[in-house]
Backbone as CSV, one residue per row, in Angstrom:
resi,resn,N_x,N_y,N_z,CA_x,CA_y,CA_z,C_x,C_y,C_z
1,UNK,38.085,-10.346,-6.375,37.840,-9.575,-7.596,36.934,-8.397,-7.263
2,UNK,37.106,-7.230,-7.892,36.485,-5.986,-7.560,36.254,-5.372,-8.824
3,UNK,34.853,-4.832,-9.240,34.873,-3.804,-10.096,34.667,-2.445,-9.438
4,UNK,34.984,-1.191,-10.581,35.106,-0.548,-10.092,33.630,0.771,-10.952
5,UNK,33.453,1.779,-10.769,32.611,2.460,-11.028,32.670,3.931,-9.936
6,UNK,32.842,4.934,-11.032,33.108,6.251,-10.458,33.941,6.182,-8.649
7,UNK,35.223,5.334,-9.076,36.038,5.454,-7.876,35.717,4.440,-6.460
8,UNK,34.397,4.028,-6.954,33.874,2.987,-5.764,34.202,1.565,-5.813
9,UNK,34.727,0.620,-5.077,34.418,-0.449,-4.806,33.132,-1.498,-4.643
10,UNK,32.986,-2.210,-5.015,32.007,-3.651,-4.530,32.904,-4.948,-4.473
11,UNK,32.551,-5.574,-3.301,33.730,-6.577,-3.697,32.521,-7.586,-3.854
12,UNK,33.238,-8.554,-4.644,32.432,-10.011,-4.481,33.485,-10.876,-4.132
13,UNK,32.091,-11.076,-2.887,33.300,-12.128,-2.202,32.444,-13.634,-2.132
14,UNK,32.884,-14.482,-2.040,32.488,-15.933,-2.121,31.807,-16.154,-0.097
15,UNK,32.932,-15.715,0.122,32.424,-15.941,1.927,31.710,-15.582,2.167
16,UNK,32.062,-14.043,2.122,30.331,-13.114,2.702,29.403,-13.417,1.424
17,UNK,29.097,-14.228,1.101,28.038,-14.214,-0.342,27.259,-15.189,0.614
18,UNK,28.040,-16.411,1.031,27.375,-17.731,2.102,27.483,-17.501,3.302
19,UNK,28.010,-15.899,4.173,27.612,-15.894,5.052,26.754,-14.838,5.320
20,UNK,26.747,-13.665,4.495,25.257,-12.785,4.777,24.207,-13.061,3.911
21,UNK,24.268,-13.905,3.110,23.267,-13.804,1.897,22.458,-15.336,2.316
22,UNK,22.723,-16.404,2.957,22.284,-17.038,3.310,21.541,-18.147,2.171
23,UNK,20.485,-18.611,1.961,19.059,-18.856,1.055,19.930,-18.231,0.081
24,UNK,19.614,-16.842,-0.280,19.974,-16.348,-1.704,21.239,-16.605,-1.841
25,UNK,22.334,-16.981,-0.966,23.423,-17.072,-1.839,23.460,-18.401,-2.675
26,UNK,22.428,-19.078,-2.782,22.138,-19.983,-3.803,21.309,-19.922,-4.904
27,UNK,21.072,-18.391,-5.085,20.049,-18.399,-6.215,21.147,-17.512,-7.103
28,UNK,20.658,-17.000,-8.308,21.625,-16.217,-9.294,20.660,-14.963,-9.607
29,UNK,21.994,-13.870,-9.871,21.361,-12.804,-9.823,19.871,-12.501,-10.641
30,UNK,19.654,-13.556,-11.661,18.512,-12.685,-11.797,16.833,-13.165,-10.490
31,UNK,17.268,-14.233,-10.179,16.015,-14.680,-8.996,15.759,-14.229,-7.727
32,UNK,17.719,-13.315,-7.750,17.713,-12.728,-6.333,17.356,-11.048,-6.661
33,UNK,17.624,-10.726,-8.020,16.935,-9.160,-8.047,15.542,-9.197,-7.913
34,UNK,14.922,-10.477,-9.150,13.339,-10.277,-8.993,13.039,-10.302,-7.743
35,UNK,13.575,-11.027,-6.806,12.866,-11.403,-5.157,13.043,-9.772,-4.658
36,UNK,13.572,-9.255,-4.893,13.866,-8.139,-3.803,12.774,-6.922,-5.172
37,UNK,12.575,-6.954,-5.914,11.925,-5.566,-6.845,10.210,-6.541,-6.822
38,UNK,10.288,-7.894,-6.845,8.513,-7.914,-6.634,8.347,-7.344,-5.031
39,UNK,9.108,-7.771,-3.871,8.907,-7.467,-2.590,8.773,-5.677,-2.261
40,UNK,9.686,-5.274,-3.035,9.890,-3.401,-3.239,8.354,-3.110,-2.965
41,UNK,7.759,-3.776,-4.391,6.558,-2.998,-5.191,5.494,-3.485,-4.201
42,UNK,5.359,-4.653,-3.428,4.183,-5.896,-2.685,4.471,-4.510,-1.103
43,UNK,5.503,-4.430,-0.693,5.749,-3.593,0.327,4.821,-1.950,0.602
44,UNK,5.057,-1.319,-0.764,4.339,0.247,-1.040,2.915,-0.426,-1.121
45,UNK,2.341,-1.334,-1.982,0.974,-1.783,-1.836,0.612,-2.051,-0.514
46,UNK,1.382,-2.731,0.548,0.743,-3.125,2.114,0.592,-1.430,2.360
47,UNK,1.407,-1.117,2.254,1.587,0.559,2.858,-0.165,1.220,2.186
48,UNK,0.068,1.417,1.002,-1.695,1.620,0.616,-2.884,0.925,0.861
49,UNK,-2.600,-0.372,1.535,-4.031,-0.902,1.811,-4.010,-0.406,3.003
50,UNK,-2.741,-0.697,3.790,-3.199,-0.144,5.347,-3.479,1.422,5.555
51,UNK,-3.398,2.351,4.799,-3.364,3.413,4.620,-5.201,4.015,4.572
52,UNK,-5.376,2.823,3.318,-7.222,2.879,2.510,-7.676,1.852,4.134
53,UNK,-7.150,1.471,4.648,-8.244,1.133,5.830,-8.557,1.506,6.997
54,UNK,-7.391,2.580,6.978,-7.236,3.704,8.197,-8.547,4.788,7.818
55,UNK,-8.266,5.229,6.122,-9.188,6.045,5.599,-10.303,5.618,5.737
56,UNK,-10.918,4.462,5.613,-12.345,3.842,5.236,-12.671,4.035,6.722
57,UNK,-11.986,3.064,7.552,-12.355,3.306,9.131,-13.161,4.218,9.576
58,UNK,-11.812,5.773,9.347,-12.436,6.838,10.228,-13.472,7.687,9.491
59,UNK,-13.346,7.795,8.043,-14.895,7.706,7.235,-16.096,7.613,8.000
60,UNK,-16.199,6.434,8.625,-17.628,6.017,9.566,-17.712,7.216,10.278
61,UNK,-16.978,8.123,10.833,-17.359,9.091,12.077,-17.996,9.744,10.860
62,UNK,-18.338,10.337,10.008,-18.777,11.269,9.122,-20.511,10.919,8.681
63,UNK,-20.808,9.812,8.856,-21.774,9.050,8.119,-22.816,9.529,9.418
64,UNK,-24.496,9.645,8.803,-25.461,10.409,9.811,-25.570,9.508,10.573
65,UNK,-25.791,7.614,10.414,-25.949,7.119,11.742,-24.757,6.362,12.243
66,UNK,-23.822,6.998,12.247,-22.897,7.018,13.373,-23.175,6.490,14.934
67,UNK,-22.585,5.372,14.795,-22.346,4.709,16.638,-21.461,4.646,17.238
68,UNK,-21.531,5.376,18.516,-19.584,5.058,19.207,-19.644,3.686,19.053
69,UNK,-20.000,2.797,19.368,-19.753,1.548,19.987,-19.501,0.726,18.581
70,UNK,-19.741,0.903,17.825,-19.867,-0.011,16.230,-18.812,0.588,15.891
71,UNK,-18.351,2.390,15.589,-17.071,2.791,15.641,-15.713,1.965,16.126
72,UNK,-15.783,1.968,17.225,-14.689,0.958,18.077,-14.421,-0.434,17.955
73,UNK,-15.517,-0.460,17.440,-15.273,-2.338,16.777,-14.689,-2.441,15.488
74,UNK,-14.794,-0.907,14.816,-14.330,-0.651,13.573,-12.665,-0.549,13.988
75,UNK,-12.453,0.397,15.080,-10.962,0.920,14.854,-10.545,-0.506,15.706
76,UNK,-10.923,-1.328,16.153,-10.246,-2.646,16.641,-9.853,-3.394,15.610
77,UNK,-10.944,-3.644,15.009,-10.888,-4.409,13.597,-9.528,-3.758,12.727
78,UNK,-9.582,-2.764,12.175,-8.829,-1.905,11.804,-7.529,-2.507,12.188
79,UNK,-7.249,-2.043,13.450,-6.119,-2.191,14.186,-5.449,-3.402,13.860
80,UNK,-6.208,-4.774,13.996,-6.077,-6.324,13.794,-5.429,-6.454,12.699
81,UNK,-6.292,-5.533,11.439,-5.837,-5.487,9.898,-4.160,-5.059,9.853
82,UNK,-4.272,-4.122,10.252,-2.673,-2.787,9.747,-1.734,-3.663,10.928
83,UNK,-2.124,-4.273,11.895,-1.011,-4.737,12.621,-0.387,-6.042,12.118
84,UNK,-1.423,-7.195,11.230,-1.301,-7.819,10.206,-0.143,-7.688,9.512
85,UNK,-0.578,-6.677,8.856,0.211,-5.996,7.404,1.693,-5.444,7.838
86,UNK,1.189,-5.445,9.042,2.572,-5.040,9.617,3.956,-5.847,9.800
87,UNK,3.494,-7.006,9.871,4.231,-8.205,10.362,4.637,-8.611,9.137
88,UNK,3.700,-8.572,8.116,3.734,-9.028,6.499,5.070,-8.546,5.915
89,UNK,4.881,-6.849,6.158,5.728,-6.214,5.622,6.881,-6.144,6.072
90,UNK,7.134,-6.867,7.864,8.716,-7.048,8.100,8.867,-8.030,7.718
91,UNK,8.519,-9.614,6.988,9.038,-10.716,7.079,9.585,-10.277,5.543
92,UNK,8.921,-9.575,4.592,9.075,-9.355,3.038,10.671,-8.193,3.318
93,UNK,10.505,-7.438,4.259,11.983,-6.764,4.476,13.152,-7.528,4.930
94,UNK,13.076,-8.456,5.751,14.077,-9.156,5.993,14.288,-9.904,4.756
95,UNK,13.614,-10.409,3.673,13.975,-11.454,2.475,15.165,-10.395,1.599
96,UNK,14.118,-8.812,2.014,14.516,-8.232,0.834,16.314,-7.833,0.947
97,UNK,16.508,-7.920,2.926,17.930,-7.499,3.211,18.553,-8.742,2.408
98,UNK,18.321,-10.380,2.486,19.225,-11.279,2.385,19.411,-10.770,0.632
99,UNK,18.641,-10.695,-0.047,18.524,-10.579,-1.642,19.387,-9.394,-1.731
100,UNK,19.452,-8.083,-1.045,20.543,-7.118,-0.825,22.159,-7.655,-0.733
101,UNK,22.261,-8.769,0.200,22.908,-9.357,0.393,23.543,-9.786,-1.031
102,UNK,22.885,-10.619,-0.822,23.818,-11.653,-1.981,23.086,-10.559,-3.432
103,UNK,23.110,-9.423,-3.618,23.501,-8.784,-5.008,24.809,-8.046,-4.911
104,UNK,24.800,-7.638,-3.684,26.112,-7.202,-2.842,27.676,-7.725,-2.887
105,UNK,27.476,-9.025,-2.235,28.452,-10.154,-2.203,28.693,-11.389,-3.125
106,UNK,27.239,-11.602,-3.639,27.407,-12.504,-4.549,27.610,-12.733,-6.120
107,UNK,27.203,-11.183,-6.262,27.193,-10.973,-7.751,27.889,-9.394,-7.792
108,UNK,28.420,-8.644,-6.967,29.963,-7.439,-6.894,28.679,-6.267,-7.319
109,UNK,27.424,-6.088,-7.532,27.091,-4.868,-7.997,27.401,-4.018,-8.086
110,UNK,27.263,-2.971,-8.975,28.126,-1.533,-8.531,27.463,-0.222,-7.653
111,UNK,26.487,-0.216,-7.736,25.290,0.736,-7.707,24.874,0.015,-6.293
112,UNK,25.493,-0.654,-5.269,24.671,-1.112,-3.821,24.455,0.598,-3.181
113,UNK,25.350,1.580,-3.188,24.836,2.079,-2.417,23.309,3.164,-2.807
114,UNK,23.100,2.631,-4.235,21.655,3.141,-4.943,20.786,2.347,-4.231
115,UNK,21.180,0.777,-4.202,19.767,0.375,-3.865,19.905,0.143,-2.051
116,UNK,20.474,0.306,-1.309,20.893,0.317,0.117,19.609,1.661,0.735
117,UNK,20.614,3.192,-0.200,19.217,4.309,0.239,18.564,4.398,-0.290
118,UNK,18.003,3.912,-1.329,16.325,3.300,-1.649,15.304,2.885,-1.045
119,UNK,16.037,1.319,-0.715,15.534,0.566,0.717,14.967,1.271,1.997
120,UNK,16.001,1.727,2.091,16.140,2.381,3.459,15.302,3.554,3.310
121,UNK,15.008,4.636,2.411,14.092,5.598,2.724,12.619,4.735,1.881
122,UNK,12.022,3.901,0.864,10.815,3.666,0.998,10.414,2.035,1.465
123,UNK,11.314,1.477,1.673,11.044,0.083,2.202,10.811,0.237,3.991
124,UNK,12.118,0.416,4.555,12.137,0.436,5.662,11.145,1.596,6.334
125,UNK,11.048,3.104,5.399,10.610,3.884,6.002,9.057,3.064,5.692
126,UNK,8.499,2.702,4.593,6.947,2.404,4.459,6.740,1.571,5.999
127,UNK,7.148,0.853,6.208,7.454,-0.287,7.610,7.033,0.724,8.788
128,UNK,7.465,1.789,9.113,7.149,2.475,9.718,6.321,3.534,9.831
129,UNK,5.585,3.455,8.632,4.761,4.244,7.857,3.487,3.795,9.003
130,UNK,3.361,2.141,8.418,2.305,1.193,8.651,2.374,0.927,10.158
131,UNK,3.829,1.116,10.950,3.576,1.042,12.355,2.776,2.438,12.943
132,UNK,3.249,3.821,12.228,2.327,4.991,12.624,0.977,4.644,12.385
133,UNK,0.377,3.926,11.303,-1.128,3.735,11.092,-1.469,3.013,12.406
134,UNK,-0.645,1.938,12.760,-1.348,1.190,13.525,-1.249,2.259,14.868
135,UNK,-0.511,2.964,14.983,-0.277,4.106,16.201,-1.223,4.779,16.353
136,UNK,-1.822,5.388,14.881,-2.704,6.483,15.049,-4.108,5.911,15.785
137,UNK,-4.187,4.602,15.176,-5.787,3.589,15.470,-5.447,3.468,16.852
138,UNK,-4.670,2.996,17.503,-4.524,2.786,19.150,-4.750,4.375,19.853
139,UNK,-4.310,5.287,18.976,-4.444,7.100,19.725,-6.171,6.856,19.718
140,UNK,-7.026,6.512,19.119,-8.458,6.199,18.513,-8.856,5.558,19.423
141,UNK,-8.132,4.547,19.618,-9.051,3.690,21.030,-8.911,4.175,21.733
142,UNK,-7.789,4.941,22.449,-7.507,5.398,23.806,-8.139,6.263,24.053
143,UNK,-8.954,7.388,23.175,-8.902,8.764,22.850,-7.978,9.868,23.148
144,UNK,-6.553,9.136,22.382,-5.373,10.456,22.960,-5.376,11.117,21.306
145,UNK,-5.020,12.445,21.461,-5.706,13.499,20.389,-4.250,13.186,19.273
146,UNK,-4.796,13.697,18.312,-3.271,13.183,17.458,-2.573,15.027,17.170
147,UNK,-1.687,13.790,16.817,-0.949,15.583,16.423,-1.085,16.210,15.183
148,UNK,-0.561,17.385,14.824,-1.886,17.961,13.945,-0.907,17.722,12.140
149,UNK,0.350,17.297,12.317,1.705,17.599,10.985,0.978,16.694,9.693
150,UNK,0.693,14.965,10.258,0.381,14.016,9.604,0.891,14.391,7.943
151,UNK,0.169,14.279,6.641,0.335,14.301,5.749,1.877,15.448,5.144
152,UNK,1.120,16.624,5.891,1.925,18.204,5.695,3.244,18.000,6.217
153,UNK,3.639,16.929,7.364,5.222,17.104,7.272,6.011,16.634,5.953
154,UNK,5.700,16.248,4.845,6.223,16.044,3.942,7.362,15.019,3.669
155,UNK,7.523,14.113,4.755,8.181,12.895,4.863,8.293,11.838,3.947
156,UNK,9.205,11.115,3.212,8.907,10.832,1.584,7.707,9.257,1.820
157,UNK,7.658,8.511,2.960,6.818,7.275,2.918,5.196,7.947,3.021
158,UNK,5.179,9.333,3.905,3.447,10.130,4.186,3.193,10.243,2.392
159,UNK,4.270,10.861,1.631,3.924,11.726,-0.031,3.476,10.522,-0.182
160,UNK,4.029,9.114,-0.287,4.206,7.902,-0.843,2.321,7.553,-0.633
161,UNK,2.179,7.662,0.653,0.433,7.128,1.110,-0.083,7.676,0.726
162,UNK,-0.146,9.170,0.574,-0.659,10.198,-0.031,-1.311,10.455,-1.192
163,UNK,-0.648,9.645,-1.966,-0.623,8.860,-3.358,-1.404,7.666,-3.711
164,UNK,-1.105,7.163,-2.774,-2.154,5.845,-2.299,-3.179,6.379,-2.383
165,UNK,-3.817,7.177,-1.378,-5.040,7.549,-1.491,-5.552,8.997,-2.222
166,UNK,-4.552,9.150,-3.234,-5.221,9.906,-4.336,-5.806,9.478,-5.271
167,UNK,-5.175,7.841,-5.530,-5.526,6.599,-6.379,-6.882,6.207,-5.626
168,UNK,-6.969,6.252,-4.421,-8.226,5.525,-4.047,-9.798,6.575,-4.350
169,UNK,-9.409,7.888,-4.374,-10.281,8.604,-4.594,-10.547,8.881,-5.780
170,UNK,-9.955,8.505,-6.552,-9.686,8.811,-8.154,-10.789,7.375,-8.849
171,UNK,-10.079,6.148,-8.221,-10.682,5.028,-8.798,-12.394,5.016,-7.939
172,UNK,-12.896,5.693,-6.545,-14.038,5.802,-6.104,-14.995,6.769,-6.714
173,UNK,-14.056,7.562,-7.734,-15.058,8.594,-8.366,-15.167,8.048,-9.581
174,UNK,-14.597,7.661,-10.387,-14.658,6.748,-11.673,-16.357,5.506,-11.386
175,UNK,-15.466,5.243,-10.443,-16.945,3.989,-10.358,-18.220,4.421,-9.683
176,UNK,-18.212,5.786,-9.286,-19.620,6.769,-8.810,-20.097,6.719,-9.944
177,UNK,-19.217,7.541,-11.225,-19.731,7.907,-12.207,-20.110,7.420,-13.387
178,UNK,-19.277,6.164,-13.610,-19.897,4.391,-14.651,-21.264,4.005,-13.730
179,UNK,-21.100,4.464,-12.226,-22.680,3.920,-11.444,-23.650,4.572,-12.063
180,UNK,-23.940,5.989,-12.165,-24.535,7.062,-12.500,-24.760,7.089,-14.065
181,UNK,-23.933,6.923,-14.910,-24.174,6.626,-15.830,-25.201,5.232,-16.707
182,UNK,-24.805,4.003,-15.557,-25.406,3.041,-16.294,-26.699,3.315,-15.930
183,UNK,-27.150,3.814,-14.917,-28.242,3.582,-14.366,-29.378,5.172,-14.928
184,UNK,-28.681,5.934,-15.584,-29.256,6.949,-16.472,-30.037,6.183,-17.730
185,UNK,-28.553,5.567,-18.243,-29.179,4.823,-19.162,-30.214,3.736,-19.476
186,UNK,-30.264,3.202,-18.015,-31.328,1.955,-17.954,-32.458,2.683,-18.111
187,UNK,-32.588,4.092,-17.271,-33.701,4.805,-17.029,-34.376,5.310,-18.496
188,UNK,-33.588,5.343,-19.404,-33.867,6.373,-20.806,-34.377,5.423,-22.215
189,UNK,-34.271,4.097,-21.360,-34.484,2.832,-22.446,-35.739,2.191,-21.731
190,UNK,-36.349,2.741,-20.808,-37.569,2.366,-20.182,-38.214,3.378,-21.093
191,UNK,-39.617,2.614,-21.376,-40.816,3.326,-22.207,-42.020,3.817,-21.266
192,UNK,-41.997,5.088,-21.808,-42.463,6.044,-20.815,-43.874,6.539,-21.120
193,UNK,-44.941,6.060,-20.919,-46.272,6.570,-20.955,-46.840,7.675,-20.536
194,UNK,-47.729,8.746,-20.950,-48.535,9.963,-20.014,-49.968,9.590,-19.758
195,UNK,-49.592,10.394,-18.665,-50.722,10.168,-17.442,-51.842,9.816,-18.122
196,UNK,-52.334,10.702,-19.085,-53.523,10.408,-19.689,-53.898,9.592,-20.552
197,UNK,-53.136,9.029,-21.288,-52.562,7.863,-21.945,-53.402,6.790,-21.919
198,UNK,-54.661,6.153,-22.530,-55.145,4.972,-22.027,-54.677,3.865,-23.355
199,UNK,-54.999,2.630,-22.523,-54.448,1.541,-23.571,-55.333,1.252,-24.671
200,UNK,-55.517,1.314,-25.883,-56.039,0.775,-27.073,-56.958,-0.503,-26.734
201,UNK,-58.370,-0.290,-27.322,-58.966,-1.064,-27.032,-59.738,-2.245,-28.712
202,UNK,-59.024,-3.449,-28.759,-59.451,-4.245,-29.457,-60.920,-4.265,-29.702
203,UNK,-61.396,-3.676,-31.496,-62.866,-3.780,-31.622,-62.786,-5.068,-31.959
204,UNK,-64.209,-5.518,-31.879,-64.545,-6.926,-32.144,-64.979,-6.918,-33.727
């Protein structure tokens, strides 16, 4: 059986449903879309944490007491983290191919080749997003110089981080300024005496 949609095919087939879809070809479409759109969204988040810890990292070179040696324990650490996240984010891509799968084969979708280059430019590309982070931190240990494009080549997973950490600077200035604020206010509800000011003295 085949539907059809602006001239295209999907077939659903029973075979390839139990032989590429594996696991999911036992679930029904709606357990196998949620699995693959919570994994979408869990995927761009690894991509922004590893992104905010690349940022936080190299932050430290900026700060007045700055140490090489505490530095390097930073970009190791670092490294440990995003290479982590790295692994995270291929085991959540492979679930997300089988769930591709069986929406594919098991349930005839029409629109696979919508969600196929979807995948493929922010899933797969974020994946490689997070292997450049971990690239750039190893250029850091080695001291090999980076190249200069980073953000400015305009590559859609860099816009994607980019974003990430417009959110991170956005939500770090918010909570500067609730800091600044509460602590105005503590200051303005303290009772304030002058210098010359002496305390009242009980006549007998």
């Amino acid at each position: 059986m085949t539907r059809a949609m602006g001239g295209q095919f999907t077939p659903y087939d029973p075979a390839r449903c139990e032989h590429y879809a594996h696991f999911a070809a036992r679930l029904d479409r709606v357990h196998f879309d949620a699995l693959y759109w919570v994994f979408f969204f869990s995927i761009i988040a690894v991509l922004f944490l590893a992104s905010w810890i690349y940022q936080w990292t190299m932050l430290y070179k900026e700060k007045p007491d700055f140490n090489e040696a505490i530095f390097r324990k930073k970009l190791k650490l670092a490294m440990a983290y995003c290479s982590s996240l790295f692994l995270i984010a291929a085991v959540m891509l492979v679930i997300e191919v089988f769930a591709l799968l069986a929406l594919q084969f098991c349930d005839g979708e029409d629109l696979m080749s919508l969600y196929w280059s979807t995948w493929a430019m922010l899933q797969l590309g974020s994946e490689i997003a997070i292997l450049g982070i971990v690239l750039a931190l190893w250029h850091q240990i080695c001291d090999i110089r980076h190249p200069l494009w980073a953000l400015a080549l305009g590559t859609p997973v860099l816009v994607v981080a980019g974003f990430g950490h417009v959110i991170a600077v956005c939500v770090e200035s918010i909570w500067k300024k609730a800091k600044e604020k509460r602590k105005g206010s503590v200051a303005t509800r303290k009772p304030t005496r002058a210098p010359n000011e002496k305390e009242p003295h009980s006549s007998a």
